[in-house]
KOLPAMAR-596240 format. One record per residue (C-alpha): residue number from 1; x, y, z. Coordinates in pm, 1 decimal. Layout:
BEGIN
PT:num:px:py:pz
PT:NUM:X:Y:Z
...
***
This chain:
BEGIN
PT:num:px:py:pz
PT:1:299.1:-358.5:1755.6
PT:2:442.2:-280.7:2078.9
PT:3:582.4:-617.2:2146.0
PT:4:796.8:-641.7:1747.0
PT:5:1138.7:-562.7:1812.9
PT:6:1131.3:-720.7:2204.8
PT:7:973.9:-1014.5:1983.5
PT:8:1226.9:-1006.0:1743.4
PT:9:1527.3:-1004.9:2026.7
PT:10:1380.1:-1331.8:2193.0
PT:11:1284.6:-1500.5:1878.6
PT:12:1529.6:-1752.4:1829.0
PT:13:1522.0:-1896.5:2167.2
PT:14:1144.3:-1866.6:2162.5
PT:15:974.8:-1936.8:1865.2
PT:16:663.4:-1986.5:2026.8
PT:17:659.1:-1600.1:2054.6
PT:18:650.2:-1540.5:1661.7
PT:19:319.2:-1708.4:1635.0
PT:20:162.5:-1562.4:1896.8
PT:21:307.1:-1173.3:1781.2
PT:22:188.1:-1298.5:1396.2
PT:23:-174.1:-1411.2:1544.1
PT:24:-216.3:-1134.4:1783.9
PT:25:-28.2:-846.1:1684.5
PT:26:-35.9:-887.5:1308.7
PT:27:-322.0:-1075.8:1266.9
PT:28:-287.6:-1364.0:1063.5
PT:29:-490.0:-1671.2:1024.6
PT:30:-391.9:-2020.8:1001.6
PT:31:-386.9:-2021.6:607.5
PT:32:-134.1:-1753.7:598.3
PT:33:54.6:-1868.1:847.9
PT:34:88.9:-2229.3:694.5
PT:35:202.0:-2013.7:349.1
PT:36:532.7:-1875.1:552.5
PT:37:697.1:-2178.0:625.7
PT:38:635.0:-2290.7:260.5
PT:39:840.8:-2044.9:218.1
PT:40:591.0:-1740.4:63.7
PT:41:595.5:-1413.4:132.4
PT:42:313.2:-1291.2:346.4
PT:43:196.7:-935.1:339.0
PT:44:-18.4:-730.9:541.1
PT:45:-154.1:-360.8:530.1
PT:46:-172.6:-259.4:876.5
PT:47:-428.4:-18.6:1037.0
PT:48:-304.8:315.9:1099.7
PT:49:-505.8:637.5:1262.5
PT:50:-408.6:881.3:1039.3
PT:51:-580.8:832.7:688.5
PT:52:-275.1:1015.8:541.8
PT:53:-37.6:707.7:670.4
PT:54:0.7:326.3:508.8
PT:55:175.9:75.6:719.3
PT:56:307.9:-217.2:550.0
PT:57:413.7:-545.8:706.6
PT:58:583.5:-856.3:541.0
PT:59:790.1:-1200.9:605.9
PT:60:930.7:-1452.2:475.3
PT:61:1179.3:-1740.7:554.3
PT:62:1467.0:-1731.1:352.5
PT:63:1805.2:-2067.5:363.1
PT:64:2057.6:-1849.7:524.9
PT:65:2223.0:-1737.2:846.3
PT:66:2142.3:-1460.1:1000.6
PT:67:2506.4:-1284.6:994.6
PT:68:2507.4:-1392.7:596.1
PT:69:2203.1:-1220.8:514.0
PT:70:2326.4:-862.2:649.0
PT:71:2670.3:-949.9:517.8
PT:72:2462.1:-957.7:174.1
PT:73:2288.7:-689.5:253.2
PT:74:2578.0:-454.1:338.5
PT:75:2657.2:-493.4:-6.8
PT:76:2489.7:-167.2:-121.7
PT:77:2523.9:-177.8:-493.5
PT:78:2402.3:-512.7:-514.2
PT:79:2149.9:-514.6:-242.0
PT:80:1982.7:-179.9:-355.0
PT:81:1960.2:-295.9:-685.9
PT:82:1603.6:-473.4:-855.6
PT:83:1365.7:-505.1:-1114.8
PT:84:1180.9:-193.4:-1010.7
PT:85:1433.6:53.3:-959.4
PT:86:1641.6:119.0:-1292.5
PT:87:1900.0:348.0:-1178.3
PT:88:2018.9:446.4:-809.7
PT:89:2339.2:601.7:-663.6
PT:90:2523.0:676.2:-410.3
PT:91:2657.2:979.7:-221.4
PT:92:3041.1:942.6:-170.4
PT:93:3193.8:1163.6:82.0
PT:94:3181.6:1440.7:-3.8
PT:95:2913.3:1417.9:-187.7
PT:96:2990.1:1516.9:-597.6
PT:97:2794.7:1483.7:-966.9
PT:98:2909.0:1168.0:-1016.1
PT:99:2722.2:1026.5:-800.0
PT:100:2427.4:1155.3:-933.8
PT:101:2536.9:1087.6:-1325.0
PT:102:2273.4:836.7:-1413.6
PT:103:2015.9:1087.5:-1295.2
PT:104:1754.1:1212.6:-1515.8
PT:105:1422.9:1377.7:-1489.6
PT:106:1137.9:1166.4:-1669.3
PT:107:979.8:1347.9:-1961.4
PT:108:625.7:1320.4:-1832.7
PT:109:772.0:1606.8:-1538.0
PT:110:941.6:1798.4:-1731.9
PT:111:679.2:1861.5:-1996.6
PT:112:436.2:1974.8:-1670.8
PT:113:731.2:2146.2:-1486.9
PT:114:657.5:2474.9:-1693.6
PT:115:317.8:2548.7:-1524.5
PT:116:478.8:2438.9:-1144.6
PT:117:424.6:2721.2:-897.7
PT:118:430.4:2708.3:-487.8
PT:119:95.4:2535.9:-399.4
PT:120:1.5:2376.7:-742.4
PT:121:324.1:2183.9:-867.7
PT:122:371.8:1806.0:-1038.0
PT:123:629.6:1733.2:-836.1
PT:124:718.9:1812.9:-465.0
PT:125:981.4:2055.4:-374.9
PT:126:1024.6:2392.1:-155.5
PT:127:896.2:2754.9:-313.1
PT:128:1192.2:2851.9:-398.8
PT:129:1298.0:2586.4:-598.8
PT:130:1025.1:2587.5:-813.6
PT:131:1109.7:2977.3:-884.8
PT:132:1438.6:2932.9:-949.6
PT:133:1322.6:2640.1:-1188.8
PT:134:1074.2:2879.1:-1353.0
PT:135:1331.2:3156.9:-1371.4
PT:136:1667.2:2963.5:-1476.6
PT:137:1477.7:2742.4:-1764.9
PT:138:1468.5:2787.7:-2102.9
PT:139:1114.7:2692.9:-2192.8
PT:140:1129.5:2812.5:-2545.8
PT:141:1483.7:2548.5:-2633.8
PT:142:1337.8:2183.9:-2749.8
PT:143:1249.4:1914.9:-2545.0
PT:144:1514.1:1745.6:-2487.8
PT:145:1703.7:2069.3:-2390.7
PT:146:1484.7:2165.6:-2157.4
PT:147:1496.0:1793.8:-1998.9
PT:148:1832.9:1834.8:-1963.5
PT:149:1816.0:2149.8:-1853.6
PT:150:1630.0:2028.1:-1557.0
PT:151:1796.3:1685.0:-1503.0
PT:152:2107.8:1880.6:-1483.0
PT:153:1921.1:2131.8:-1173.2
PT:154:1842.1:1830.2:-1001.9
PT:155:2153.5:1655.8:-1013.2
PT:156:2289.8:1990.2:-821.6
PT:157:2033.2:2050.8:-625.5
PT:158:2036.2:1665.7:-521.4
PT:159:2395.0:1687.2:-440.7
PT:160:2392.6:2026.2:-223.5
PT:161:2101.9:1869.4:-33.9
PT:162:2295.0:1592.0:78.3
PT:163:2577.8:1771.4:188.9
PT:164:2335.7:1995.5:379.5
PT:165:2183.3:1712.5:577.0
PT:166:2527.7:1540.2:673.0
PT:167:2587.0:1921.2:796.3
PT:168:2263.4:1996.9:997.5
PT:169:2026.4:1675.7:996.5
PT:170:1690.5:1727.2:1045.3
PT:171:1708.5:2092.9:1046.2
PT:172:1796.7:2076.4:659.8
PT:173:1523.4:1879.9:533.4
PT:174:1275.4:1917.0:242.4
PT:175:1011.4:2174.6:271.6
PT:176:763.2:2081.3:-11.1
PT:177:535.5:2365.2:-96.6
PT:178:360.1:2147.7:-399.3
PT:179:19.7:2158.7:-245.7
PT:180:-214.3:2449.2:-150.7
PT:181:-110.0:2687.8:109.2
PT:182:50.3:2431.3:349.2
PT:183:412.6:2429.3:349.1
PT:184:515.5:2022.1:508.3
PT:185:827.2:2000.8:656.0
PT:186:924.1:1632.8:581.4
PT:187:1139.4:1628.3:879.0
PT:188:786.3:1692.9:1095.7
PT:189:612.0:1388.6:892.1
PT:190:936.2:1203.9:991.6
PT:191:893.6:1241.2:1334.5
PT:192:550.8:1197.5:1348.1
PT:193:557.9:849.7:1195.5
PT:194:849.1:776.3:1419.0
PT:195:542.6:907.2:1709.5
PT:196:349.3:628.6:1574.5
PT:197:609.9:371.6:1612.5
PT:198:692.4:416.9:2039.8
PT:199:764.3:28.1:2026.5
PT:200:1113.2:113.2:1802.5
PT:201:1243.8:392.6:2030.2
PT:202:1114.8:267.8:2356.0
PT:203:1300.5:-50.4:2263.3
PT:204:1614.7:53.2:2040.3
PT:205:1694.6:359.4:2232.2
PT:206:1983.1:368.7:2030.9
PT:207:1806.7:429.7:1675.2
PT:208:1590.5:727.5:1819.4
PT:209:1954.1:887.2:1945.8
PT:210:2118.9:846.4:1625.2
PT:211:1837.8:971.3:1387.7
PT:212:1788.3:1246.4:1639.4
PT:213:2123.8:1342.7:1700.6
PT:214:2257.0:1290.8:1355.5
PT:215:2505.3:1382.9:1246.1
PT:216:2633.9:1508.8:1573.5
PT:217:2644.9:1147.8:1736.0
PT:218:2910.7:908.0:1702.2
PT:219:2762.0:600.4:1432.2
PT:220:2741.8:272.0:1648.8
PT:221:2986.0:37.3:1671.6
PT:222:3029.1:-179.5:1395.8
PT:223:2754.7:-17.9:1154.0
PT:224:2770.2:57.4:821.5
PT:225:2578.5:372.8:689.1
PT:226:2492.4:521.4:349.4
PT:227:2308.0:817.3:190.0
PT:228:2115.8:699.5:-171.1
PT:229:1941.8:836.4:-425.7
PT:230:1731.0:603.3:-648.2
PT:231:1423.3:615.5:-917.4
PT:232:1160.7:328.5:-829.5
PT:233:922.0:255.6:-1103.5
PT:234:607.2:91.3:-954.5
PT:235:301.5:5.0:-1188.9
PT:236:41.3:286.9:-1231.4
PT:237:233.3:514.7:-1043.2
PT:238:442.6:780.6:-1163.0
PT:239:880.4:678.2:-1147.4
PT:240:959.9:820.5:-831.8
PT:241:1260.7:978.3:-720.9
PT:242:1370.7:920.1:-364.2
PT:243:1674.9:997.0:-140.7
PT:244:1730.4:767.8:172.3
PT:245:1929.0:691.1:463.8
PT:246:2023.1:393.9:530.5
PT:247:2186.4:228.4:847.1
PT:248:2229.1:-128.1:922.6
PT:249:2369.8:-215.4:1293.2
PT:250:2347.6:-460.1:1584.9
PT:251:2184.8:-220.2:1890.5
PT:252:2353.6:-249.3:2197.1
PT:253:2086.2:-308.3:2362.7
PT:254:1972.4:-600.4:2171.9
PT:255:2270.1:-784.3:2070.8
PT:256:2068.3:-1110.5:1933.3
PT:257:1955.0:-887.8:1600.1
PT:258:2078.0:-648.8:1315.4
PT:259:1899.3:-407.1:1207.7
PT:260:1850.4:-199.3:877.3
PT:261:1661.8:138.3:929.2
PT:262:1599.5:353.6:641.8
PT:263:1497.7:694.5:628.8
PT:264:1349.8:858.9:374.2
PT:265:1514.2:1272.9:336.3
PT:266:1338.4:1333.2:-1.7
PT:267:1108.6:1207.0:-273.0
PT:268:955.9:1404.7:-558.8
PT:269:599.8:1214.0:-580.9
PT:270:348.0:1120.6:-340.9
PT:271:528.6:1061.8:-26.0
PT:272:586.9:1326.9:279.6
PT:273:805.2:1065.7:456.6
PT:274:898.4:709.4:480.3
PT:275:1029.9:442.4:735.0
PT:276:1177.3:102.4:647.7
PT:277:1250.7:-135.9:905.8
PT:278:1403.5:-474.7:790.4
PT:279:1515.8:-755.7:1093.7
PT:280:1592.6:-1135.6:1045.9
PT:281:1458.2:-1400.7:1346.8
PT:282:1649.4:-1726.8:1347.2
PT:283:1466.9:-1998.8:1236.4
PT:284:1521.1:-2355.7:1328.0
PT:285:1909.4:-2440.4:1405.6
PT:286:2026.6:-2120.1:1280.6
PT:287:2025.7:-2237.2:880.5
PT:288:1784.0:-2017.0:802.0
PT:289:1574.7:-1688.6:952.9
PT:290:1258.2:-1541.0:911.4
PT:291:1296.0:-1192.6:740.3
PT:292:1085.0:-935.8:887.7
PT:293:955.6:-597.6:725.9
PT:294:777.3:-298.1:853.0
PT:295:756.7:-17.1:636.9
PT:296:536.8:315.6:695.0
PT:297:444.3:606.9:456.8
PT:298:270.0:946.3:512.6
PT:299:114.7:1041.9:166.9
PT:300:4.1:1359.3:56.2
PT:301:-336.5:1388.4:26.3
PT:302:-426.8:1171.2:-252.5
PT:303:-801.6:1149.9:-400.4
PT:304:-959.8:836.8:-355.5
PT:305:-1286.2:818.7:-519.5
PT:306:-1290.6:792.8:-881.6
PT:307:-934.8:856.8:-955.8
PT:308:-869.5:628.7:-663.7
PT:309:-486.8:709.3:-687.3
PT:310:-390.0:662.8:-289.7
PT:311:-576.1:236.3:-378.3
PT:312:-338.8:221.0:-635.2
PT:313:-47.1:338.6:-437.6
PT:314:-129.0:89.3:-156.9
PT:315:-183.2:-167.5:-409.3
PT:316:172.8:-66.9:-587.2
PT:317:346.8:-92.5:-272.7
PT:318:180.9:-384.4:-120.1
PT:319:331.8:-558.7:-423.3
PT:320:702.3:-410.9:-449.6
PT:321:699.5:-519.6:-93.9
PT:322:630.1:-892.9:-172.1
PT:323:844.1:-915.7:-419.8
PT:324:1152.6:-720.0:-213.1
PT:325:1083.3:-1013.7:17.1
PT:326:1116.6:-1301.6:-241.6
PT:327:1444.4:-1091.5:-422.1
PT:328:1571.7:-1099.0:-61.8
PT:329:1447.0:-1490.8:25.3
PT:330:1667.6:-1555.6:-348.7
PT:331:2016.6:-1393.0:-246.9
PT:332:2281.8:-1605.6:-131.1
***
C-alpha cells in the first residue's frame, strides 16, 4: 500500500507498474486481472490490523480522458447522485435549512429514539443531544408528529454542525456517546485511519496539510470543495445518514493526477469515520483511464456471530462499491 499514489503518479508512462502494484500490493490473480481490461469492476477487501477497520479497494477502466472524468465528477449534483442514495444535499455558504429540506428521519429511528440515552442509543450522536432530544420531544403527539418533530431537530442540528466545522475543523467534530461508557471522538477515528494510511500523507503532503489545517489553510489551487449531507440505503443495513467532505484537486506535488478525497464529519449508524480516495491512471493513448478506489471505515463494535451484522456491512459495502465503479465506468 505504500507504493499507491507514487504508483498512481507514474502510471501512465509506466504501465508495467500497475500490474506489478495489483499483483503485489493488492493481490490479484491472473483471472481477476484478465476481468479489468474487459472492462469489470474488480473489488477487494483489504487486510487491516484493527478488527474495528474495513478497507475496501476497487478498479475499473472506464472510455474517457482523464481531465473529462473529474470534469464529470466536479459536477456535484449529478455525480453524488445514484440508485442507493435517495436524497442528498448540499451546504451552501453559509450553510441554511434549505439545504437540508429533503431531510427526514426514517420511521424505524424515530419509533426507538424514545428509549435513546448516553451509552445505549439507536443512533449515534453526543450526550447532550440525545437529552435535549428526550427533553424537547413530544412523545405523547402521533407518529408522524413526533417524526417530524425530530426530522425538523436534525435538520438544525445538521446545519449548526456544519457551520461549526467550517469555523473550527477538527476541533468541532462529532462526539458519539451511543455506546457504553466510551465517549469516540470521530475526529480521533479520523486520524487514526489517516495513521493507517502513511503512503497518502508521506506522498500528498498537501492533503495531510489541508485536512489538518482546515479551515485555516488556503484550498489548493484550482480545487473545488464541498460539504454534503446524504441518506445511503444499502441492503440489510439500516438508511444511513452521513455528512462528508469532499475535495477534488491536482497536488502539487504530483501534477500527473487528480484527486478526490472525502471525509466523512458525521454519520448516524455504524460508522466512527470514513475515508474515500478516488484517482484515475491513464490507460492506453490517453482515451481511457483506469479508475482507482480506496475506501476505509472504522465501525463501531458490531457483533459478529449469530447476528453477524459487521459480514453484512462488509458485504453491503463491498457491493455499493462495485457498482459506484460501474455508475462511474457509465458517465460520459
Amino acid at each position: 500500500m505504500l507504493t499507491l499514489l507514487l504508483f498512481l503518479q507514474a502510471a501512465p508512462q509506466r504501465p508495467a507498474q500497475l500490474t506489478q502494484f495489483l499483483e503485489q500490493s493488492i493481490r490479484l490473480d491472473a483471472t481477476q486481472l484478465e476481468a479489468i481490461e474487459r472492462g469489470e469492476p474488480v473489488v477487494k477487501v483489504l487486510e487491516t490490523r484493527d478488527r474495528r477497520d474495513v478497507a475496501l479497494f476497487g478498479i475499473i477502466t472506464a472510455p474517457r480522458t482523464r481531465e473529462g472524468y473529474f470534469r464529470a465528477l466536479r459536477d456535484f449534483p449529478a455525480s453524488l447522485r445514484s440508485s442507493t442514495r435517495p436524497h442528498f444535499g448540499i451546504f451552501s455558504t453559509p450553510a441554511g435549512e434549505a439545504d437540508v429540506a429533503e431531510l427526514t428521519v426514517t420511521a424505524r429511528d424515530v419509533a426507538e429514539m424514545k428509549d435513546c440515552k448516553p451509552g445505549d442509543c439507536v443512533a449515534k450522536l453526543p450526550a447532550t443531544d440525545m437529552r435535549r432530544i428526550h427533553d424537547e420531544t413530544n412523545w405523547s403527539a402521533p407518529a408522524a408528529d413526533v417524526q417530524a418533530q425530530l426530522s425538523s431537530y436534525a435538520r438544525r442540528r445538521l446545519v449548526e454542525y456544519v457551520t461549526d466545522y467550517r469555523r473550527r475543523g477538527d476541533s468541532a467534530m462529532a462526539l458519539y456517546d451511543d455506546r457504553g461508557n466510551v465517549t469516540v471522538r470521530s475526529s480521533e477515528a479520523f486520524a487514526a485511519q489517516f495513521a493507517e494510511s502513511p503512503y497518502v500523507y508521506q506522498t500528498v503532503p498537501s492533503l495531510q496539510k489541508y485536512f489538518a489545517d482546515y479551515p485555516r489553510g488556503a484550498l489548493p489551487p484550482g480545487a473545488s470543495e464541498i460539504i454534503f449531507w446524504s441518506e445511503d440505503v444499502l441492503p440489510r443495513l439500516r438508511p444511513i445518514l452521513s455528512v462528508t467532505h469532499l475535495l477534488v484537486y491536482t497536488p502539487p506535488e504530483l501534477p500527473g493526477m487528480t484527486l478526490a478525497a472525502a471525509k466523512q464529519l458525521y454519520a448516524n449508524h455504524y460508522f466512527e469515520t470514513a475515508i474515500d480516495l478516488t484517482s484515475a491512471v491513464d490507460r492506453g493513448q490517453g482515451e481511457s483511464i483506469y479508475v482507482v478506489v480506496l475506501r476505509r471505515y472504522r465501525f463501531d463494535n458490531l457483533p459478529g456471530g449469530i447476528l453477524n451484522i459487521r459480514g453484512r456491512a462488509i458485504g453491503a459495502l463491498r457491493d455499493q462499491l462495485a457498482a459506484d465503479l460501474r455508475r462511474q465506468q457509465g458517465q460520459h
